[in-house]
KOLKEGU-262159 format. One line per field, with one value per residue (C-alpha): residue in three letters; residue number from 0; x, y, z. Coordinates in steps of 0.2 Angstrom, whole numbers, plus 5000, padded with zeros to 4 digits. Each point is the difference from the previous one (the first is absolute). Example, Ala and Ser with C-alpha at 12.3 -4.5 7.8 and 13.67 -1.06 7.14 Angstrom:
BEGIN
code = c(ala / ser)
pos = c(0 / 1)
px = c(5062 / 5006)
py = c(4978 / 5017)
pz = c(5039 / 4997)
This chain:
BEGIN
code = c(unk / unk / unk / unk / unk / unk / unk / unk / unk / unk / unk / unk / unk / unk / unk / unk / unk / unk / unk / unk / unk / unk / unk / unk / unk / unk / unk / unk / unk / unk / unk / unk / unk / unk / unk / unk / unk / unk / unk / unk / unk / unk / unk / unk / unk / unk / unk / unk / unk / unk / unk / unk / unk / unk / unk / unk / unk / unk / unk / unk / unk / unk / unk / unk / unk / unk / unk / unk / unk / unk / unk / unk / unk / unk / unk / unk / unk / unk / unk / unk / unk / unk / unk / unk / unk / unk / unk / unk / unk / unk / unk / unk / unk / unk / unk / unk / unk / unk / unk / unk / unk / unk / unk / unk / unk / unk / unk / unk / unk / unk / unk / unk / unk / unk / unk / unk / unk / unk / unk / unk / unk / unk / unk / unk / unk / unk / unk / unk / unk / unk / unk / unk / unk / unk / unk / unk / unk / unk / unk / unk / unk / unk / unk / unk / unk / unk / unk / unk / unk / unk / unk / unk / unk / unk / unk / unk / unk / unk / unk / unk / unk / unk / unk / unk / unk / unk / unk / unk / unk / unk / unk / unk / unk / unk / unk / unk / unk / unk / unk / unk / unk / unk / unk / unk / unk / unk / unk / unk / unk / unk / unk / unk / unk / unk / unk / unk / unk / unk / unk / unk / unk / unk / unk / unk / unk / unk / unk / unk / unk / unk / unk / unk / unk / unk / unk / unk / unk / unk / unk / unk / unk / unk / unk / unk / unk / unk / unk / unk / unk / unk / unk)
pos = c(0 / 1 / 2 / 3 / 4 / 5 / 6 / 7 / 8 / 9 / 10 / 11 / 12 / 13 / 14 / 15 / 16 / 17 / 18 / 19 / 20 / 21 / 22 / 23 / 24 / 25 / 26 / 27 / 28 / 29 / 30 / 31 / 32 / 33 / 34 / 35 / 36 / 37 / 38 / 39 / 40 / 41 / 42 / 43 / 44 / 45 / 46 / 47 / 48 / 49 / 50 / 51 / 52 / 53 / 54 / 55 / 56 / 57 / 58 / 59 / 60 / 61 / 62 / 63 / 64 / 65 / 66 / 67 / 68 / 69 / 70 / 71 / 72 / 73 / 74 / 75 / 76 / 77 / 78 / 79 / 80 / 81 / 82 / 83 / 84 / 85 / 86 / 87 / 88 / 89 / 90 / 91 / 92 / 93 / 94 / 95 / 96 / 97 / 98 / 99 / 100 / 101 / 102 / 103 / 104 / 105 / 106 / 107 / 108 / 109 / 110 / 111 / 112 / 113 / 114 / 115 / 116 / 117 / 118 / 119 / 120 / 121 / 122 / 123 / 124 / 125 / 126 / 127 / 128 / 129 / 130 / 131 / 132 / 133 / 134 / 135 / 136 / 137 / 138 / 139 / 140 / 141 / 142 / 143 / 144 / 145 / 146 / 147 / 148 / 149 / 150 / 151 / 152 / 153 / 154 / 155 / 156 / 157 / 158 / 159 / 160 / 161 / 162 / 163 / 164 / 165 / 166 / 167 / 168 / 169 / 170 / 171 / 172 / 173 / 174 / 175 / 176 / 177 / 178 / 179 / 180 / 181 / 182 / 183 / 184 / 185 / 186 / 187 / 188 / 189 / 190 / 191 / 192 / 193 / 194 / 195 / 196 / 197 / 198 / 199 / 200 / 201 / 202 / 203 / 204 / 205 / 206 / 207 / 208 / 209 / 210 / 211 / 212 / 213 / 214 / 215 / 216 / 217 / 218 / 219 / 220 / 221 / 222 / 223 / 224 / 225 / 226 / 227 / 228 / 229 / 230)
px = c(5020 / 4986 / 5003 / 4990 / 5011 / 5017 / 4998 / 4992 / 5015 / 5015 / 4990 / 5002 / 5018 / 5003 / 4991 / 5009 / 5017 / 4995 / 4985 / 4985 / 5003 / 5016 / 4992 / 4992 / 4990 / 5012 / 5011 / 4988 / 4995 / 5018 / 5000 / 4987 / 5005 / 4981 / 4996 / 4993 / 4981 / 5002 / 5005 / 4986 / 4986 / 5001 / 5005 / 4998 / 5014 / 5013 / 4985 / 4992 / 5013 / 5005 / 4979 / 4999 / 5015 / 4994 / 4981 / 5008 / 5011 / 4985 / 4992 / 5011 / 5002 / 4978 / 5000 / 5011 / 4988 / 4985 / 5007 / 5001 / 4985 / 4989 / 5008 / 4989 / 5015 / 4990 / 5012 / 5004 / 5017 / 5001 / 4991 / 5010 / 5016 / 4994 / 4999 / 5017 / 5009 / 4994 / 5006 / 5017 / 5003 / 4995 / 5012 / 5014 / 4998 / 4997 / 5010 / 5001 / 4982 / 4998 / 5012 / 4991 / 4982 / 5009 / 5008 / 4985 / 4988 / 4982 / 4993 / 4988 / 4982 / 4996 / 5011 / 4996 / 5011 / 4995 / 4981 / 5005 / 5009 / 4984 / 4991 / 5011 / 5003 / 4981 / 4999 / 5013 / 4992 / 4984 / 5008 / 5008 / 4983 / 4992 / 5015 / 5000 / 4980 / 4999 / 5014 / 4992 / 4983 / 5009 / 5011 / 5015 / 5007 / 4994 / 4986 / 5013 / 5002 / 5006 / 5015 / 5003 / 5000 / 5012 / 5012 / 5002 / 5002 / 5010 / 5008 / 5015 / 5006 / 5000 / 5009 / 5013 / 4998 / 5008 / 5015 / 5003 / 5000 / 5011 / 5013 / 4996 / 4994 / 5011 / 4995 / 4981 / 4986 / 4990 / 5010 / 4988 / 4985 / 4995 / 5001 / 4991 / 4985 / 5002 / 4998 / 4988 / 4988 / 5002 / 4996 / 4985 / 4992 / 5006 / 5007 / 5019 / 5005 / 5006 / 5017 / 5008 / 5009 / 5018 / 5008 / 5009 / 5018 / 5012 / 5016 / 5014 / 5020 / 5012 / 5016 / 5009 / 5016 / 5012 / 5012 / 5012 / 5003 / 5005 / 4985 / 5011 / 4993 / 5006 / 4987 / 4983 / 4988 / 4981 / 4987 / 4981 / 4987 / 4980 / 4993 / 4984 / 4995 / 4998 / 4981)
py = c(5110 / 5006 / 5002 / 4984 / 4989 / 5008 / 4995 / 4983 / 4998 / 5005 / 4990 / 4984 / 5003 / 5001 / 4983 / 4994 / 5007 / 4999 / 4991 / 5006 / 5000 / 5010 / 5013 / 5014 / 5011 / 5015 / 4989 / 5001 / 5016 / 5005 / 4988 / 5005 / 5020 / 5006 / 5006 / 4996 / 5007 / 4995 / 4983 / 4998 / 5009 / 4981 / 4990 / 5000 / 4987 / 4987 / 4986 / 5009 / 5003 / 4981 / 4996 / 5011 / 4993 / 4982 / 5003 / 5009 / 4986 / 4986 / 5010 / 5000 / 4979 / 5001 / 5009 / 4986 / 4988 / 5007 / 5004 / 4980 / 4994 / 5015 / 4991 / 4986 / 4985 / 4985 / 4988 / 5000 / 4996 / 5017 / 5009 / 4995 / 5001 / 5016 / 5006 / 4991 / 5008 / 5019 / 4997 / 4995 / 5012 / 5014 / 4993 / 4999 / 5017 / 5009 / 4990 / 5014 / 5002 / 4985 / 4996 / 5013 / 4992 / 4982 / 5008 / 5009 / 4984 / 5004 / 5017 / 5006 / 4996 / 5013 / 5013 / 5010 / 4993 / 4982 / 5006 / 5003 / 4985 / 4989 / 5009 / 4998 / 4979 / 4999 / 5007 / 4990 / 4984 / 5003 / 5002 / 4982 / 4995 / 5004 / 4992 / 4986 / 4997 / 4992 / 4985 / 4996 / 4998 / 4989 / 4992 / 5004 / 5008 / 4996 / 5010 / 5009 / 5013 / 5017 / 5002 / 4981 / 5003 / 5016 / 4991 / 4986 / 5010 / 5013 / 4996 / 4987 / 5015 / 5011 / 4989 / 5000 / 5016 / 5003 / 4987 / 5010 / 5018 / 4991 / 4996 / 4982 / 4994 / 5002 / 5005 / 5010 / 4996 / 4996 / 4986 / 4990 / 5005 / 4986 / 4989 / 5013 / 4999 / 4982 / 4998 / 5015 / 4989 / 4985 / 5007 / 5011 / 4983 / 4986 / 4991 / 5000 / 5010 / 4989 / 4998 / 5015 / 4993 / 4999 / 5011 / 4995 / 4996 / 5010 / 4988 / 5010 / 5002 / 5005 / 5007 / 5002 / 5009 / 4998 / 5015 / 5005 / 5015 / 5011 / 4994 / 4986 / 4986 / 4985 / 4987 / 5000 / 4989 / 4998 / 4989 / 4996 / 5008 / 5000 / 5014 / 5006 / 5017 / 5001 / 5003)
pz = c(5044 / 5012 / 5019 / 5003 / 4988 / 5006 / 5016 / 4997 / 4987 / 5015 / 5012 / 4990 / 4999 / 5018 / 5002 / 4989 / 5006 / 5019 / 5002 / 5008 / 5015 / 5001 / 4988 / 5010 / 4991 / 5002 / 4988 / 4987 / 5001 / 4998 / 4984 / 4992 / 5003 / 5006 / 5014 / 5016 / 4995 / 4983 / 5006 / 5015 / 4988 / 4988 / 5015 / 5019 / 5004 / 4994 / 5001 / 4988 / 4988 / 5000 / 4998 / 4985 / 4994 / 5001 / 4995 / 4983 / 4997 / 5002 / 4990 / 4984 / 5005 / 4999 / 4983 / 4994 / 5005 / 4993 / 4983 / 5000 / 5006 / 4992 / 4983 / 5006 / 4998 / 4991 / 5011 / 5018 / 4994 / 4989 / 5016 / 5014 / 4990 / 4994 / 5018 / 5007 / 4985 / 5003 / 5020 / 4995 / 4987 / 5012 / 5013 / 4987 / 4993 / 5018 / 5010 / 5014 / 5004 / 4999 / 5017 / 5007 / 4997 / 5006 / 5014 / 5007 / 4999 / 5004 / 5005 / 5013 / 4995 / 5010 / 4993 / 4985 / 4988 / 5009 / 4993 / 4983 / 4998 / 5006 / 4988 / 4987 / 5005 / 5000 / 4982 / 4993 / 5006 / 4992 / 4983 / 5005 / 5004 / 4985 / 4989 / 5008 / 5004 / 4980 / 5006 / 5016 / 4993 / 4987 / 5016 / 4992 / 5016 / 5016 / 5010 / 5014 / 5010 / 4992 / 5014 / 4994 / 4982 / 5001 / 5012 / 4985 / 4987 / 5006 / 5016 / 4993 / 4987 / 5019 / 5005 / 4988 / 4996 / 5018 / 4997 / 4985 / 5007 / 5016 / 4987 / 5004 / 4981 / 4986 / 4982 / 4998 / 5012 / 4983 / 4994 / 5012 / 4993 / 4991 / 5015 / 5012 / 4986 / 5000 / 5021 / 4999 / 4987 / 5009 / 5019 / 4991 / 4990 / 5012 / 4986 / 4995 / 4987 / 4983 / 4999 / 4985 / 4985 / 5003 / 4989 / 4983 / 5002 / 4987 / 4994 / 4996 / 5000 / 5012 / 5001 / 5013 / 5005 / 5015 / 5005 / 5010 / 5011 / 4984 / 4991 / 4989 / 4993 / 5008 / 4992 / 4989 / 4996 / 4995 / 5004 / 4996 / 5013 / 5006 / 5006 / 5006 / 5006 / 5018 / 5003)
């Protein structure tokens, strides 16, 4: 690992451990192990550091998104899920930096790290743009805003993306997916979404045991059961 990465790597931890504003940047030189020139030759202050951090995480969060719409999705269903699904895995798989990206909000546009995210936002909504110009002219989804359109489609899964990192929603913050692409097609065409099938119930037999403390049986029996996997 390069000087750059080792100190961007320690200074995620000691967000995380301490948050940002009780880490000083002497903490994270003394993580990382550089030294003071090594450290202020890449970065020239904790702002920095927690910029390039956030910029480099957006930025993996983008490449998600443009591997889906560059696929061109024939649906606005199998677009928007596409694009819901990549934000969810990468907060499941990197729950870390992602409570570091929720937890620093917004950065300053007037920053350099603020200007390389602008850039990087402007370029993600053209490729939205150019997906999704076929379904307006069609009037499939509504002529709207871009700061509209990426606030319905990916703003609910923030949300609970959020709750879940919080420790607030149980289970994986994808077992919602198909109801955030549901509300995400519905808000983007106007039109609610059709209800989805319910899924096939399974008949089968149970049996059940009852024991005591030492793990006796005291009684058994069976019975008839249907059951549908949760959605």
């Amino acid at each position: 690992m390069n000087v750059r990465d080792r100190v961007l790597h320690a200074a995620l931890e000691c967000f995380s451990e301490d948050g940002y504003e009780r880490t000083s940047i002497t903490r994270i030189r003394e993580r990382s192990g550089v030294s003071n020139g090594a450290l202020f030759h890449h970065f020239g202050s904790k702002e920095a550091i927690a910029g390039t951090l956030y910029v480099e995480a957006m930025g993996a969060v983008h490449a998600g998104y443009r591997e889906v719409l560059s696929a061109r999705p024939a649906t606005v269903a199998d677009g928007v899920g596409g694009v819901i699904a990549q934000q969810l895995s990468w907060v499941e798989s990197d729950p870390v930096r992602a409570r570091f990206v929720y937890s620093q909000g917004r950065l300053d546009w007037a920053s350099e790290p603020g200007e390389r995210l602008r850039a990087m936002n402007e370029e993600i909504a053209a490729a939205y743009r150019e997906w999704l110009t076929p379904f307006v002219a069609t009037g499939a989804v509504r002529d709207l805003p871009m700061a509209v359109i990426v606030a319905i489609v990916t703003g609910p899964a923030h949300a609970l993306a959020q709750q879940w990192l919080a420790g607030q929603l149980s289970g994986t913050v994808s077992a919602h997916l198909d109801d955030l692409v549901d509300a995400a097609v519905a808000g983007l065409s106007g039109s609610p979404a059709p209800p989805r099938p319910a899924a096939a119930a399974v008949r089968g037999r149970l049996r059940i045991q009852l024991l005591d403390a030492a793990g006796g049986v005291l009684a058994e029996g069976e019975t008839e059961a249907a059951l549908r996997a949760p959605r």
